[in-house]
Structures are given as structure tokens and as C-alpha cells.
N, CA, C and O of each residue as an XYZ file, in Angstrom:
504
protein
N     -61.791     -8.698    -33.584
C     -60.500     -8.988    -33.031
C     -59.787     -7.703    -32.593
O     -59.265     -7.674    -31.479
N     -59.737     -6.697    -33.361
C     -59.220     -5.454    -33.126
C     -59.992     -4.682    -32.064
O     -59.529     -3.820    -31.316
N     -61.321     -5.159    -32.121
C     -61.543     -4.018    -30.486
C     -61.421     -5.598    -29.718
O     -62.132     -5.020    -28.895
N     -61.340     -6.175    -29.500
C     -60.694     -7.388    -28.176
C     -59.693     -7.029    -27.541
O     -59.508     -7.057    -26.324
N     -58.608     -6.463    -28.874
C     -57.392     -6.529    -28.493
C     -57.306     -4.957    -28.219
O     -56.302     -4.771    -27.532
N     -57.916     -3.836    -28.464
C     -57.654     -2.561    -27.845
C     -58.727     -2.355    -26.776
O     -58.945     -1.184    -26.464
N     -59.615     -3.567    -26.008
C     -60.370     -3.409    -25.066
C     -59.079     -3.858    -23.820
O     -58.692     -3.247    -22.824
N     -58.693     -5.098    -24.372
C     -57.644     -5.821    -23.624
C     -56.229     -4.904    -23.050
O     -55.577     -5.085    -22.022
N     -56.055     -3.894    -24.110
C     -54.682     -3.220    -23.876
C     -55.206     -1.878    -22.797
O     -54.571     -1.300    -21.915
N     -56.457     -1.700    -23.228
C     -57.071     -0.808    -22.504
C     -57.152     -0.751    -21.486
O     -57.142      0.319    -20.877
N     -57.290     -2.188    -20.804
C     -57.992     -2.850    -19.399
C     -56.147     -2.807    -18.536
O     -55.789     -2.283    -17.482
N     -55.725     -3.239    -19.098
C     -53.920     -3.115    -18.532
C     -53.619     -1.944    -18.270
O     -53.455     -1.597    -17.101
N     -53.464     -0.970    -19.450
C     -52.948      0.189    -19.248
C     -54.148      0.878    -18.034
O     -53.512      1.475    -17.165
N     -55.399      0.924    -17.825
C     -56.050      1.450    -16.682
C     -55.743      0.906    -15.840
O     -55.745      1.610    -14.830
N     -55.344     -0.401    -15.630
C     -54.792     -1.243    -14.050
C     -53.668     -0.597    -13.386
O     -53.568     -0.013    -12.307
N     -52.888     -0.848    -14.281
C     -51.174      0.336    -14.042
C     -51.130      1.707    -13.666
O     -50.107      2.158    -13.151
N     -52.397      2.610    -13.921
C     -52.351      3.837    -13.929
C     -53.251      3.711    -12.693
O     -52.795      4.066    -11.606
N     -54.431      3.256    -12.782
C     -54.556      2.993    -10.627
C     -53.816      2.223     -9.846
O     -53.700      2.683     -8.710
N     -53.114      0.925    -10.090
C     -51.982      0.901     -9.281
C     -51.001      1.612     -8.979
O     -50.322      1.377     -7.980
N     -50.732      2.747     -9.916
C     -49.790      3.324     -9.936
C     -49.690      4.739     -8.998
O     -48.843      5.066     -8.166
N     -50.890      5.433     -9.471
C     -52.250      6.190     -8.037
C     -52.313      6.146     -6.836
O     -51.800      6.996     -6.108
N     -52.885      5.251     -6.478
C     -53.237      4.314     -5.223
C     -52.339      3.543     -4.117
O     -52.688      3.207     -2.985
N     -50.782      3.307     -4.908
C     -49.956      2.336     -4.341
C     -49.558      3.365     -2.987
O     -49.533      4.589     -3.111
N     -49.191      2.515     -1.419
C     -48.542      3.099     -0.490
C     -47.805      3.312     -0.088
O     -47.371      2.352      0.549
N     -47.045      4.415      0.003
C     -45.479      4.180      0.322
C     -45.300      4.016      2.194
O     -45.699      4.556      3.226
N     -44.456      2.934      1.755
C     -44.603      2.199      3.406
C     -42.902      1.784      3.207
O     -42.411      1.312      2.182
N     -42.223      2.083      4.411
C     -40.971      1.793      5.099
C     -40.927      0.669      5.703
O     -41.675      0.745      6.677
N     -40.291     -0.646      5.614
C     -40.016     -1.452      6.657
C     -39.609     -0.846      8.160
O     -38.829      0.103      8.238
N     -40.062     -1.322      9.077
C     -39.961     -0.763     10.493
C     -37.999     -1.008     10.317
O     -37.453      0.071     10.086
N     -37.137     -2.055     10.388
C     -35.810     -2.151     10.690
C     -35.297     -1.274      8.940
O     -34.078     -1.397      8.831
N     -35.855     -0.559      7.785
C     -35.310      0.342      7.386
C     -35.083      1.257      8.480
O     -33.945      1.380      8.932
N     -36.440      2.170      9.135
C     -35.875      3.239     10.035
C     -35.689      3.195     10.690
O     -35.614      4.227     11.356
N     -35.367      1.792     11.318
C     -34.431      1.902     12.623
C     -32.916      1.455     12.272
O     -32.186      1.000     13.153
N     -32.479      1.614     10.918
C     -31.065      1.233     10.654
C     -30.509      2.810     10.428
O     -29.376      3.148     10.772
N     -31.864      4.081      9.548
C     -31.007      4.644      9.752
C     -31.069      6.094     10.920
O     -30.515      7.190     10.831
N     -32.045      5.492     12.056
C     -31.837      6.139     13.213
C     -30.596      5.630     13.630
O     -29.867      6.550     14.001
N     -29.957      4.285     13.732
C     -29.004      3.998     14.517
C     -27.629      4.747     13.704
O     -26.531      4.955     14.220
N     -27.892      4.954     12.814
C     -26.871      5.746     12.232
C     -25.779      6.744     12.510
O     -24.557      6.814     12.373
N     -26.846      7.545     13.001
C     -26.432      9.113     13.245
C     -26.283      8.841     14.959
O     -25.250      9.276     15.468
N     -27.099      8.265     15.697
C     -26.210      7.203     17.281
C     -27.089      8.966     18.452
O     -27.869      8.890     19.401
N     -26.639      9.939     17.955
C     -27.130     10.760     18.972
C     -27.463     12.161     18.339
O     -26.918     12.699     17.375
N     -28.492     12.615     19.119
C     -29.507     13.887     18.959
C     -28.965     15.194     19.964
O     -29.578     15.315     21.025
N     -28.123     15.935     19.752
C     -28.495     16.831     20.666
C     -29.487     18.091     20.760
O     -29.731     18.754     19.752
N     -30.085     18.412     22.089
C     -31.038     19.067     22.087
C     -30.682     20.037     22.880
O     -31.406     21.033     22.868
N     -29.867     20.032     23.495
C     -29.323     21.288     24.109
C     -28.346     21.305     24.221
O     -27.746     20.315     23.804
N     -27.461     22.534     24.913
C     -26.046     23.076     24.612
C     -26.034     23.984     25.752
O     -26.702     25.013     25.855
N     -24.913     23.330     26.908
C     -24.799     24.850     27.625
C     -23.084     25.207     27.565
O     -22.111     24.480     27.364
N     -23.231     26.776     27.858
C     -21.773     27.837     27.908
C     -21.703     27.778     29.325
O     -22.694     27.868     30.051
N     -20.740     27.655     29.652
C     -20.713     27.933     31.414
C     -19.317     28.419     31.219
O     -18.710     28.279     30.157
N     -18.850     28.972     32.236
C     -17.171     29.493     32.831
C     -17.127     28.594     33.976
O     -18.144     28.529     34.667
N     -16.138     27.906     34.281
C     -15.811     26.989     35.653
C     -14.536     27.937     35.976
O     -13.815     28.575     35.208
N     -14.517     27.816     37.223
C     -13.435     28.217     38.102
C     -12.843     27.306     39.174
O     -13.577     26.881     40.066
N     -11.574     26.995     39.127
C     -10.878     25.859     39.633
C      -9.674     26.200     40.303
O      -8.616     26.429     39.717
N      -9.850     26.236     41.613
C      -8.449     26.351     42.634
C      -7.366     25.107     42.522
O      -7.669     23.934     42.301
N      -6.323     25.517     42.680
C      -5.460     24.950     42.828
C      -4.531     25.029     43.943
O      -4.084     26.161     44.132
N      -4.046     23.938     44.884
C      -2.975     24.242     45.600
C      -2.348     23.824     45.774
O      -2.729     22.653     45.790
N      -0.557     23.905     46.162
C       0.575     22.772     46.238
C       1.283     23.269     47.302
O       1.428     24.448     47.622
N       1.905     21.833     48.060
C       2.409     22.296     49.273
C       1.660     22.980     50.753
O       0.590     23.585     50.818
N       2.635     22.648     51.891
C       1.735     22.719     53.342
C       2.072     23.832     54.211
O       1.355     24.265     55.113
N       3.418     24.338     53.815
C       3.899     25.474     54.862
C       3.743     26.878     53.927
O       4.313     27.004     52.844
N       2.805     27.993     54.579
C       2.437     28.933     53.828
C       3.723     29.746     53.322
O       4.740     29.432     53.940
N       3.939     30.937     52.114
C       5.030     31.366     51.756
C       6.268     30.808     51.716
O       7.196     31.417     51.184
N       6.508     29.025     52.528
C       7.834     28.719     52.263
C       7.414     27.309     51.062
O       8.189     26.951     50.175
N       6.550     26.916     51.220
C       6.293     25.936     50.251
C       5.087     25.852     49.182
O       5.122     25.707     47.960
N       4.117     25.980     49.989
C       2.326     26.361     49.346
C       2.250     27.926     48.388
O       2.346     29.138     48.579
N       2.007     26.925     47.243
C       1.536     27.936     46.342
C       0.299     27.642     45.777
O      -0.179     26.524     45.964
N      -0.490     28.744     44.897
C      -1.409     28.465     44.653
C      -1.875     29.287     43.424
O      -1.225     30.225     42.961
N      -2.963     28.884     42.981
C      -4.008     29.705     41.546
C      -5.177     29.374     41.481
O      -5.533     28.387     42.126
N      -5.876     29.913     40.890
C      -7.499     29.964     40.222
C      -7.251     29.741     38.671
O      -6.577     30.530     38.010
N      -7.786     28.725     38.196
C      -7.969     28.713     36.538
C      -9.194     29.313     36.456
O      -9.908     28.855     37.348
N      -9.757     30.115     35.806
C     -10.986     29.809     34.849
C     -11.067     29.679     33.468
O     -10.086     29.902     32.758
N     -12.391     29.259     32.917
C     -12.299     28.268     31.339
C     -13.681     28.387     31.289
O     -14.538     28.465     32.170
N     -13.731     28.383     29.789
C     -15.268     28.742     29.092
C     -15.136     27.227     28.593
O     -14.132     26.753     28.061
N     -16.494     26.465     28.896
C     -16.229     25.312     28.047
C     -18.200     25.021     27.811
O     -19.152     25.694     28.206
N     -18.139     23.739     27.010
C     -19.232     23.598     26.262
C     -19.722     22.466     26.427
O     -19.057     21.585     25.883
N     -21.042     21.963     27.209
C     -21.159     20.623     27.201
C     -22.571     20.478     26.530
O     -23.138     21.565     26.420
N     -23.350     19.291     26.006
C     -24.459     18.912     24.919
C     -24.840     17.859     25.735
O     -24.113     16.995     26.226
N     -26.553     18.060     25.887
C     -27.486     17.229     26.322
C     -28.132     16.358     25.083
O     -28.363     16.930     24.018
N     -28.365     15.218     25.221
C     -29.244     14.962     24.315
C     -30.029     13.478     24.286
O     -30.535     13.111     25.346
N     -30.164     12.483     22.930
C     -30.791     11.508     23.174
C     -29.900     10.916     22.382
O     -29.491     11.406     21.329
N     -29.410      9.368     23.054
C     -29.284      8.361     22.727
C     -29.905      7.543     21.231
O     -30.465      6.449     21.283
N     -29.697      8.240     20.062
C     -30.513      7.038     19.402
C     -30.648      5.996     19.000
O     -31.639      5.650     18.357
N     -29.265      4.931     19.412
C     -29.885      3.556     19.408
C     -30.444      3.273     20.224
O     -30.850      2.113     20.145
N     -30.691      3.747     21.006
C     -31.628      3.034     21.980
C     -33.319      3.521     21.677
O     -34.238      3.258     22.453
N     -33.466      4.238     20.445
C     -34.551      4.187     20.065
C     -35.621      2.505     19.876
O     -35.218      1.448     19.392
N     -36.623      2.720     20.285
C     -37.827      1.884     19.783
C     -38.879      2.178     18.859
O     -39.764      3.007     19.074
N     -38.693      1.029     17.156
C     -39.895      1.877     16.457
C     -40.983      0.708     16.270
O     -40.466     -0.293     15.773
N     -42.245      0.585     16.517
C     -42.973     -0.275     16.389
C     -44.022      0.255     15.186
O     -44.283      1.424     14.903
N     -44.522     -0.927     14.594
C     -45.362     -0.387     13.546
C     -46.634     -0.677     14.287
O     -46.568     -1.507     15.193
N     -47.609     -0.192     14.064
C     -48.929      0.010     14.947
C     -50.181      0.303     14.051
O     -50.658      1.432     13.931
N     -50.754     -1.013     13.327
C     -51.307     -1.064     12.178
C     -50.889     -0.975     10.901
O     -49.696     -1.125     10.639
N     -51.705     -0.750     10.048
C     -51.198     -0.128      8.453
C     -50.529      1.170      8.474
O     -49.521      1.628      7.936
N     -51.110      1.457      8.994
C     -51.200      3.807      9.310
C     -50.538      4.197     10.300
O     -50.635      5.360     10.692
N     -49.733      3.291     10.898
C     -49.071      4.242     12.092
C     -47.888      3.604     12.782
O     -47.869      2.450     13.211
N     -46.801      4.575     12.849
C     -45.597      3.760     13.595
C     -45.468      4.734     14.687
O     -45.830      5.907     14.603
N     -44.955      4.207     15.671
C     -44.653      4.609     16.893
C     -43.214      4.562     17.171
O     -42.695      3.446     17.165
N     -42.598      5.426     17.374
C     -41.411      6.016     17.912
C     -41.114      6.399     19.422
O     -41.487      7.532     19.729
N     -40.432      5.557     20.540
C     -40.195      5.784     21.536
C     -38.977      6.067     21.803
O     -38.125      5.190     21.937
N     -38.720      7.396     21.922
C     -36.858      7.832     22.454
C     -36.883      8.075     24.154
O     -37.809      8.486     24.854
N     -35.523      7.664     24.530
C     -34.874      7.577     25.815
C     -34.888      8.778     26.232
O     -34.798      9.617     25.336
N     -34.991      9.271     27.579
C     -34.855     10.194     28.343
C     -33.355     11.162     27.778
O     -32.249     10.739     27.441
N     -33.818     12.404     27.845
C     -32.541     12.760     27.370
C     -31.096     12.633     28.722
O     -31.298     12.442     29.921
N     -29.682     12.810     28.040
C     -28.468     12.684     28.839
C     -27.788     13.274     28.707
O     -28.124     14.125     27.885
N     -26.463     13.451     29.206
C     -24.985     14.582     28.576
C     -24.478     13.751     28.256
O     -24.214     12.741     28.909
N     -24.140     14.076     26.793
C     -23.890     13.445     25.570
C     -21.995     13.824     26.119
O     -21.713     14.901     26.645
N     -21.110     12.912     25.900
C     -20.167     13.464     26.208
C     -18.829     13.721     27.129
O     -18.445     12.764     27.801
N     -18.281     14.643     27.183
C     -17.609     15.191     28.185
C     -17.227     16.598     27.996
O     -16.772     16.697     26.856
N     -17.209     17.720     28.597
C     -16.892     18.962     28.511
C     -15.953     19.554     27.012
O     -14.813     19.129     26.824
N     -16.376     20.208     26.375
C     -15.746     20.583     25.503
C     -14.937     22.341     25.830
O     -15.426     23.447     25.597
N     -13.667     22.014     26.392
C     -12.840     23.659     26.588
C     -11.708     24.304     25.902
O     -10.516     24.157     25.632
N     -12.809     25.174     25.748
C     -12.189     26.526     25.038
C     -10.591     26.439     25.767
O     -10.401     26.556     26.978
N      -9.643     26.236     24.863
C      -8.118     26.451     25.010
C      -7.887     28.076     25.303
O      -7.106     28.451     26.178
N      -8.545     28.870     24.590
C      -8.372     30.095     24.413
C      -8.743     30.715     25.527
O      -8.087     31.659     25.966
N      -9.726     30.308     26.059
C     -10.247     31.582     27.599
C      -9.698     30.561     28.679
O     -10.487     29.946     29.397
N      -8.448     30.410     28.770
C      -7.734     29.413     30.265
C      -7.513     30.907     30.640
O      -7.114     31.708     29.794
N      -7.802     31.297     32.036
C      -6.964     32.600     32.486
C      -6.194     31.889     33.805
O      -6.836     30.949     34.275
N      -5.359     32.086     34.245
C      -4.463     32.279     35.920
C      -4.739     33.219     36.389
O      -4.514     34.269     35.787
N      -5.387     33.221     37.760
C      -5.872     34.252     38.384
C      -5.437     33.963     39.936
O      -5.548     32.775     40.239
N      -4.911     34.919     41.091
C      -4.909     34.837     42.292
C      -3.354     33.908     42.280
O      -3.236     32.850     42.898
N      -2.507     34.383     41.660
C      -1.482     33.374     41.590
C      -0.583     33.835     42.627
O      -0.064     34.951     42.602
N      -0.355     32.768     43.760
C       0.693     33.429     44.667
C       1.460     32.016     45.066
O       0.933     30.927     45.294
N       2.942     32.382     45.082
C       4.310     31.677     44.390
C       4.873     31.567     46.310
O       4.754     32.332     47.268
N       5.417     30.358     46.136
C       6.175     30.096     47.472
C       7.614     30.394     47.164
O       7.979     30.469     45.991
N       8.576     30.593     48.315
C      10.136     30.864     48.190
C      10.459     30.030     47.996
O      11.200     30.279     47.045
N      10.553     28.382     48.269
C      11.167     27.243     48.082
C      10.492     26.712     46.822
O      10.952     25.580     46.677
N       9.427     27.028     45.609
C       9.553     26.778     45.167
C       9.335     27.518     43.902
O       9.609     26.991     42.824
């Protein structure tokens, strides 16, 4: 009875310790696509540019028309969309991940600090 019962406890405790071994760690496909949709966007690039922007007001030169040049350092980000990711599972062993063409994520981000007025010339009437 006593080796039955420590053949028996034997046979369990080795089942558990190769299930335990052996088991696969596997993600439901809509786990990682809940928490790609998460974070919504990837950026992959970043550009610095300076823009320069005329301005003018008024039609009669020196009595009404004045004018300026702004320039501005500002910051805009390319990137990917990630809900619009696609993840398919593709067998046991393999998921497939399809991301969207990248885009400009955005709208211009400007530096308050580098606004300069440049070429500023002032009419009499105004």
C-alpha cells in the first residue's frame, strides 16, 4: 500500500513538474491588440525646421502698407498610426503584425521663444 501510494504521489508530482517545463506562453491575438491600441501612435521621426513668414497690411506704399517677416523654430513628428494596426495569429508559432504607412502625427509644435520680427517697415497712417 505504501509504495502504491508513493508510486501514485510520485506519478503527479512528475506530471506538474513537466507541465510546468513544457507549458507555452501564448498571448491572445485581441490581448495585443488592446494594448497596441493603447498608446494610439509611434513616432519615428522628428524634424527642426525655422519657417519664415511675410506679412503684409494695406495697399498704398508708406501711406498705408506695412509689413514684416516672422521667423520660428518649430517641431513637427512623423509616425504610425497604431490603431490601425493588424495582428493575425499565423499558426501556433507565429503572429504577424501589419502597421500603416507612416504620417505627420499632428500639427507643428512652435517654439514661443525663437518668434523674431524681421524687415519691419511701418506706414504713416498707420
Amino acid at each position: 500500500m505504501v509504495i502504491l501510494v508513493s508510486i501514485l504521489i510520485g506519478g503527479v508530482c512528475g506530471w506538474r513538474i513537466h507541465a510546468y517545463f513544457t507549458k507555452e506562453d501564448s498571448l491572445p491575438t485581441n490581448y495585443i491588440t488592446a494594448k497596441l491600441q493603447d498608446a494610439a501612435e509611434l513616432t519615428t521621426q522628428t524634424i527642426t525646421y525655422t519657417s519664415r513668414v511675410p506679412m503684409t497690411d494695406g495697399k498704398i506704399p508708406f501711406i498705408t502698407k506695412k509689413s514684416f517677416v516672422m521667423y520660428y523654430n518649430a517641431t513637427l513628428r512623423a509616425g504610425v498610426d497604431l490603431s490601425e494596426v493588424e495582428v493575425k495569429e499565423r499558426g501556433n508559432d507565429k503572429i504577424v503584425v501589419k502597421l500603416p504607412h507612416a504620417t505627420i502625427q499632428g500639427t507643428p509644435n512652435i517654439d514661443p521663444n525663437s518668434i523674431e520680427f524681421k524687415d519691419e517697415k511701418k506706414a504713416i497712417l498707420n
